[in-house]
C-alpha positions in Angstrom: 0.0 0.0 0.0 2.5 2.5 1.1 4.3 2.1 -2.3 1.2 2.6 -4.1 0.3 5.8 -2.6 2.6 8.1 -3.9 2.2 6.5 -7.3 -1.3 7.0 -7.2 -0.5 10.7 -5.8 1.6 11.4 -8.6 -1.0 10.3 -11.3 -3.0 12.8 -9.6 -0.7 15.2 -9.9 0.2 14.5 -13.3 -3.1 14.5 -14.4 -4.3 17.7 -12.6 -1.0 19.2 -14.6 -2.2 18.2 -18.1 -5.4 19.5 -17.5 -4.0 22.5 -16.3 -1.6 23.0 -19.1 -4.4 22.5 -21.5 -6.9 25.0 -20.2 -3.6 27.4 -20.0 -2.9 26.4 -23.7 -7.0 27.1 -24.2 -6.8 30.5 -22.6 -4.0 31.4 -24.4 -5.5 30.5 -27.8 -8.3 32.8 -26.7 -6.1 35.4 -25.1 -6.9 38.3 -27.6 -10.8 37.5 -27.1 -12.1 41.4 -26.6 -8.8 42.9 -26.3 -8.9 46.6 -28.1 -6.5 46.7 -31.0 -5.1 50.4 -31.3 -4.4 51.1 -35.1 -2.5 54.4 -36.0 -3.9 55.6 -39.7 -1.3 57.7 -41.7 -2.3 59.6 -44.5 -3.1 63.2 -45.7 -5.8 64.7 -44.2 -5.0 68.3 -46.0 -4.1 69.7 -49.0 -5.7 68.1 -52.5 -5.8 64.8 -51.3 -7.7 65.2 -48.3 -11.0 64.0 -49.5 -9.1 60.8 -50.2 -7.8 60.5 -47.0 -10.8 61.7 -45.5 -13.3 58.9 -46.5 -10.1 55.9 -46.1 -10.1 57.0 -42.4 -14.0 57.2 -41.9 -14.3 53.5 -43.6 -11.3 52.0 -41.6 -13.1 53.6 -38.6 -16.9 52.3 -39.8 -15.4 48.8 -41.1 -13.6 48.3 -37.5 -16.9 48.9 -35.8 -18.9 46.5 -37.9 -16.2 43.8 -37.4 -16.2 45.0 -33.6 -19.9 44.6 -33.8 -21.5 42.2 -36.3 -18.9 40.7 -38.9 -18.9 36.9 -38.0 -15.0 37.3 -40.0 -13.4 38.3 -36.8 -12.6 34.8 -35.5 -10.0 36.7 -32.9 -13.1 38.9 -31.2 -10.7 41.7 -30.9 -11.9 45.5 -31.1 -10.3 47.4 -33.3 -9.7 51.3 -32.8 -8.5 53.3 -35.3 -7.2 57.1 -34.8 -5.7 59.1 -37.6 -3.0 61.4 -38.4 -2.4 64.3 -40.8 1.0 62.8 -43.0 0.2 66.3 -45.3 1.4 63.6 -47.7 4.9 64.2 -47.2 7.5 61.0 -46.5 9.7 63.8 -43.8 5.9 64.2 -42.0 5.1 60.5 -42.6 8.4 59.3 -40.3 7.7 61.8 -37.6 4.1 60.4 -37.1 5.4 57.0 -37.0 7.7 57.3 -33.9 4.7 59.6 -32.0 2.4 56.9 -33.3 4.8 54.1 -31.4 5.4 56.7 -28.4 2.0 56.6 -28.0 1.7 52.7 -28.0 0.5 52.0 -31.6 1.7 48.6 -32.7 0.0 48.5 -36.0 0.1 51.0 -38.6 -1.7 51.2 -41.9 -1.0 53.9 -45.1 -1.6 53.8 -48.3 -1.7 57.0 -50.3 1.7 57.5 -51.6 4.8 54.6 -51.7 7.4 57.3 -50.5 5.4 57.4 -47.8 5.0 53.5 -47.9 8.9 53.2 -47.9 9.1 55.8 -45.0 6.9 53.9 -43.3 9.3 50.9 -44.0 12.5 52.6 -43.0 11.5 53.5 -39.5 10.1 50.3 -38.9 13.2 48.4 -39.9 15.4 50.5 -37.6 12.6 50.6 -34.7 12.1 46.5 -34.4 15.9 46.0 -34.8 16.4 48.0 -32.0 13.5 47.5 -29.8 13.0 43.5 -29.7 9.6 42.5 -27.9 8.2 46.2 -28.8 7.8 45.3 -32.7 5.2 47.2 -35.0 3.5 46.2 -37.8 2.7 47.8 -41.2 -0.5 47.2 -43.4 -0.5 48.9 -46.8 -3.3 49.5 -48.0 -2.9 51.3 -51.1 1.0 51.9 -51.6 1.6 50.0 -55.3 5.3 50.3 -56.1 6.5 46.9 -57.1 10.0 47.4 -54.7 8.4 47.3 -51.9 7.6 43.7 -52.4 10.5 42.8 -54.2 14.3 44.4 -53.6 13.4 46.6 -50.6 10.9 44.1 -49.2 10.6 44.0 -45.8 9.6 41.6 -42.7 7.4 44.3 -41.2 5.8 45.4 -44.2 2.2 43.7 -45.4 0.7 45.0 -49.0 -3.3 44.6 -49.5 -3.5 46.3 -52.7 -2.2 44.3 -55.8 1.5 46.0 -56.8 1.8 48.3 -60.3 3.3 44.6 -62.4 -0.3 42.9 -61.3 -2.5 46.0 -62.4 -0.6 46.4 -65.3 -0.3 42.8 -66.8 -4.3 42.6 -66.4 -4.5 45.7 -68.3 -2.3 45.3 -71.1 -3.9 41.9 -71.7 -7.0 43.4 -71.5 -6.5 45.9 -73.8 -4.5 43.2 -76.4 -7.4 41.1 -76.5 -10.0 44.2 -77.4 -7.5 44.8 -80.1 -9.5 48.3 -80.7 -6.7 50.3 -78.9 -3.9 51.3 -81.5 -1.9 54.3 -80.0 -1.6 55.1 -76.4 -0.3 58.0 -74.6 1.1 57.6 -70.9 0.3 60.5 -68.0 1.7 60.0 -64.7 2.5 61.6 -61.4 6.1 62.4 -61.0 7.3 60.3 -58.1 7.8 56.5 -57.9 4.3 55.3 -58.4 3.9 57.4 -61.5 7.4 56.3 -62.9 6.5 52.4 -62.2 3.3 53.0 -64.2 4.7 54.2 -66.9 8.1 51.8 -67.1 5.2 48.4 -66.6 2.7 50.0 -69.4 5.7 49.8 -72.1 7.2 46.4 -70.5 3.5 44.9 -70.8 2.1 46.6 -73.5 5.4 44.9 -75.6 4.3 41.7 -74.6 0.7 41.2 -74.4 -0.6 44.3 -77.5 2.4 44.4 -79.6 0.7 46.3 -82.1 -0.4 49.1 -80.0 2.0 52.3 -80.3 2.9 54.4 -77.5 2.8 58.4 -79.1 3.6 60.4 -75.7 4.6 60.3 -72.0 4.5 62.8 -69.5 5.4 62.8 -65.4 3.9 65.8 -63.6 4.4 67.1 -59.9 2.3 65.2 -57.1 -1.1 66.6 -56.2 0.1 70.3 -57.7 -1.7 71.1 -60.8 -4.9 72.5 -61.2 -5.4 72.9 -64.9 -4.5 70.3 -67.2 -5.5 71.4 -70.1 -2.0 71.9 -71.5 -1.4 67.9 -70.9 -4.7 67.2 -72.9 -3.5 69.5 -75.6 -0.5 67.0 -75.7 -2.5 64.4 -75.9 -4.7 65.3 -78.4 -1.7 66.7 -80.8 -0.2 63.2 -80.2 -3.3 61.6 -81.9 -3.4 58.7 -79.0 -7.2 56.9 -79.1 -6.5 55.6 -75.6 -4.7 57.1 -72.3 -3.1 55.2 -69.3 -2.7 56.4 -66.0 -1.8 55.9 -62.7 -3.2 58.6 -61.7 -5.3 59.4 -58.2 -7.0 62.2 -56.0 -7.2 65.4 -57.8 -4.7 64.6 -60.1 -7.1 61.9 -61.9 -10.3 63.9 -61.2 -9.1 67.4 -62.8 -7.1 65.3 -65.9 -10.5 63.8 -66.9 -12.2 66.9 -65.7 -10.3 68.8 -68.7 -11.0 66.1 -71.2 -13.9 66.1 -70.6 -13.9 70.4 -71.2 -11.7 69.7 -74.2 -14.2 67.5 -75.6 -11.6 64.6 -76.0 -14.6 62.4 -77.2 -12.9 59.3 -79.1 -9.8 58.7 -76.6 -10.7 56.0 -73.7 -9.1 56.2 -70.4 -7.3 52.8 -69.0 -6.8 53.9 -65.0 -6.5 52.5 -61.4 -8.3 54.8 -58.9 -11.6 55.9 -60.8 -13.4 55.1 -58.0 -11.7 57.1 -55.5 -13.4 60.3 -54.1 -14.3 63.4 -56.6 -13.6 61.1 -59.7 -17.0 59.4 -60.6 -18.6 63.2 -60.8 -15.5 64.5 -63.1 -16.3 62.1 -65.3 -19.8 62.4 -65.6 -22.1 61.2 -68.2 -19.5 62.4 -71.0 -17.1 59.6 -69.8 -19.7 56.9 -69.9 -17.6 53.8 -71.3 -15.1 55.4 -72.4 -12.8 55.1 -68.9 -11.3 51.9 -67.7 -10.5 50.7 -64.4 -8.3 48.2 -62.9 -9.0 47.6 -59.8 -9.3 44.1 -56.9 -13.1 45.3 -56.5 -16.0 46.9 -57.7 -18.7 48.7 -56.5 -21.5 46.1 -56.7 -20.0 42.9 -54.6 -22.4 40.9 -52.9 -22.3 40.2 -49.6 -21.0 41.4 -46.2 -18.9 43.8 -48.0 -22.0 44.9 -50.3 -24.0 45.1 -46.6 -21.2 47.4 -45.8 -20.7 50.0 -48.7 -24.8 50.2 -48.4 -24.2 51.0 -45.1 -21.1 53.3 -45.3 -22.8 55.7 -48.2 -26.6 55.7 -45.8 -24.0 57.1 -42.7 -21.6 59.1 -45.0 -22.8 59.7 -48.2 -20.2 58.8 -49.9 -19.1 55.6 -51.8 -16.7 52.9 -49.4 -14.4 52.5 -52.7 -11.1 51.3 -50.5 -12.6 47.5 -49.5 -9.1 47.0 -48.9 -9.8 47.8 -45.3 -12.0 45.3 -45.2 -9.6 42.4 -46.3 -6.8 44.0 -43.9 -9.0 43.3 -40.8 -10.1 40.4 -41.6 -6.2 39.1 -42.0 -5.5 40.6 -38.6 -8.2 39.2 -37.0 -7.5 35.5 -38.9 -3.8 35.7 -37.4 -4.7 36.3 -34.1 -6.6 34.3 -33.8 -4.2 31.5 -35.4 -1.6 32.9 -33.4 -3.4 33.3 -29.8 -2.1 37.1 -29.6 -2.0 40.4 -30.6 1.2 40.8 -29.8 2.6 41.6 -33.7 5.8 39.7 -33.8 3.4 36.5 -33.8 0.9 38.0 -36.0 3.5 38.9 -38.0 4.5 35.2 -38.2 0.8 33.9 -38.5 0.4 36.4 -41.4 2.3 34.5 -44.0 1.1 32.4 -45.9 -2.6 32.8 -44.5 -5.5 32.0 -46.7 -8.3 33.7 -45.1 -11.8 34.8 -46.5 -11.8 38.3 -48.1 -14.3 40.8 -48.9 -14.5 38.6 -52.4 -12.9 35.2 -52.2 -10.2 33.3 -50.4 -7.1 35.5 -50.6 -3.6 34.7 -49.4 -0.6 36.3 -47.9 2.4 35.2 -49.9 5.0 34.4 -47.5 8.0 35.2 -50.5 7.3 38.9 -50.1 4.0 39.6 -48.2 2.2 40.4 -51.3 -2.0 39.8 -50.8 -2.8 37.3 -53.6 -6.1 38.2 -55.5 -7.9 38.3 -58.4 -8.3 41.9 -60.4 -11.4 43.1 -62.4 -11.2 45.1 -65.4 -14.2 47.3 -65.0 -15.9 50.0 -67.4 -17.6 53.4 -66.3 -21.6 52.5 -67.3 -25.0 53.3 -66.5 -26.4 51.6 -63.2 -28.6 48.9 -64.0 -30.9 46.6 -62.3 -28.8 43.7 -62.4 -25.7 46.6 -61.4 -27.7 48.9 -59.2 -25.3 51.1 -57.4 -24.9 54.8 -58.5 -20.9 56.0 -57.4 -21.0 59.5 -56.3 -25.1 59.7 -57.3 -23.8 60.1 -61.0 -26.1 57.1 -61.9 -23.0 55.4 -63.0 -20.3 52.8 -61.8 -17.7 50.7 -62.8 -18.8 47.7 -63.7 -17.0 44.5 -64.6 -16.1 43.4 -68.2 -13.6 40.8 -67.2 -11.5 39.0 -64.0 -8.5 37.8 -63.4 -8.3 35.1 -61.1 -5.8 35.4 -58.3 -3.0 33.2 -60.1 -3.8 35.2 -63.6 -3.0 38.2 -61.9 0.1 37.1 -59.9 3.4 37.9 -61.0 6.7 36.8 -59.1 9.2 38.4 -56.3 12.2 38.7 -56.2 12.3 39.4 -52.4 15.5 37.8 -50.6 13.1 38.3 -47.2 15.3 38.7 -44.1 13.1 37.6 -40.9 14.1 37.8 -37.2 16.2 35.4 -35.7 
């Protein structure tokens, strides 16, 4: 007897462990259940871009209370907050909100308007999470597109919702080769590193999928400064182009359309990537109706929860939700935190890659090579609303609508990202 009592003891005890262990390893898994999420928003909130910036932070802010309240794709039950700051859309402004942002306990950021403010974003981080191990911080990008960032200056830290400039572009150009109706082109960019991918991935593509199709101008121009272009749609005209592509956003796209459209530049169509952003659906107008192109991961009209949300968004706001990105980004968070049983971001960091996870249309992925968002594209054409394609962007009674998709591996193109991760 005496020898069997301590064995039996020690069963006891053994058992009472395990059980401990695994309600410890339960309540760990569950450990971010309710916890608040603080998210620091960076992007302009002044100058000629603030009506972009404006609506992106009022549907982070109305996305984060629906998933804080009613989306049943927040596994990890956290609530998000989200609190904005003025970047002016300057990359020297950008780096000084990041370290008050992380002063003030922010351990995710998200941006999007501008990859030199992207890559600022990028820099501080690098040098911030090398130098603070266990106080890491996280970047979503929501809109930046420049291909380097997910290739030779690819970073850890650094997660990209938006498909880069190569995936736009290669949907395009096929697009446009298979039409076979576009014969000479002219290219119109902002002069900074978005505008100069554009235009370098419009001839690489353009060679290889519409061979035939001529390109009769190009012209960079300063960043959210002009007000009149006019002169540039002169150009254009003189250059006899049928068809225009364009990088283009904000103000920049909304007044270049704008003058066409005063110009009367009837026969040339417009291949872009931000019509749907804020002030651009009323420049174009009627007078644009199919004649303007977007590439784009969404469209207007997506069934749904994220249909249930833009309703919702343009009955609070009215305006149109056009940056469903923040949708997807949330969902992701939520997804790894739940995967990883924390919100602390070095292991949601870790549970981001690779992650499939359901997306405001689809299954997307996270490519772990270079933290790229896999995801189909639509090509979609500025056209009446419809019955079948009811919603109205901007009450102009017209949206883009799609004309074709690219599934996610028809619109993926590879890295080159040599990703360095922490030991």
């Amino acid at each position: 007897m005496s020898l069997q009592r301590p064995n039996a003891f020690w069963h006891a005890v053994l058992a009472a462990t395990t059980t401990l262990c695994a309600l410890g390893a339960a309540g760990s898994a569950q450990a971010q259940q309710g916890e608040t999420v603080k998210i620091a928003w960076i992007d302009p909130l002044s100058g000629l871009m603030a009506s972009i910036g404006s609506n992106q932070l009022k549907s982070f802010q109305y996305v984060s209370d629906y998933f804080n309240t009613q989306s049943k794709n927040n596994p990890a039950g956290v609530k998000f907050e989200v609190q904005g700051f003025d970047n002016k859309l300057s990359p020297q402004e950008t780096a000084s909100l990041v370290r008050s942002a992380i002063d003030q306990g922010f351990r995710y950021i998200v941006q999007g308007n501008g990859s030199g403010n992207s890559l600022a974003i990028m820099e501080a981080l690098e040098r911030h999470n090398a130098r603070n191990p266990g106080k890491e911080v996280v970047f979503i990008n929501h809109s930046g597109v420049d291909p380097e960032m997910t290739n030779e200056k690819c970073s850890y830290w650094h997660f990209r919702l938006d498909a880069d400039t190569t995936m736009k572009m290669r949907a395009l150009a096929q697009f446009i080769g298979q039409q076979g109706e576009v014969k000479k082109v002219y290219l119109i960019n902002q002069n900074y590193g978005h505008g100069q991918q554009v235009t370098r991935y419009a001839r690489q593509y353009l060679k290889e999928y519409a061979p035939d199709v001529q390109i009769v101008g190009e012209d960079f121009h300063p960043l959210a400064q002009v007000r009149d272009f006019a002169p540039y749609i002169a150009k254009i005209r003189q250059s006899g182009a049928d068809a225009v592509i364009s990088g283009n956003w904000g103000s920049d796209l909304s007044l270049l359309v704008k003058a066409a459209n005063d110009a009367g530049l009837k026969d040339v169509k417009f291949f872009v990537y931000y019509g749907t952003a804020s002030g651009s659906p009323t420049a174009f107008g009627a007078a644009a109706e199919g004649k303007v192109y977007e590439v784009f991961y969404s469209h207007m009209n997506l069934p749904g929860e994220i249909g249930e949300i833009t309703r919702g968004f343009k009955d609070k706001f009215k305006e149109d939700m056009y940056t469903t990105s923040v949708y997807n980004g949330l969902a992701m968070l939520s997804h790894a935190m739940h995967k990883a049983g924390s919100t602390d971001p070095l292991k949601v960091a870790a549970a981001m890659e690779g992650l499939e996870f359901p997306g405001a249309h689809g299954t997307l992925t996270m490519r772990k090579d270079d933290h790229q968002l896999q995801q189909g594209l639509f090509i979609t054409r500025w056209s009446k609303a419809s019955d079948a394609m009811p919603y109205s962007q901007e009450n102009t009674g017209l949206a883009f609508q799609p004309v074709q998709y690219f599934e996610p591996a028809q619109a993926s193109t590879p890295t080159t990202c040599q990703m360095k991760r922490p030991s």
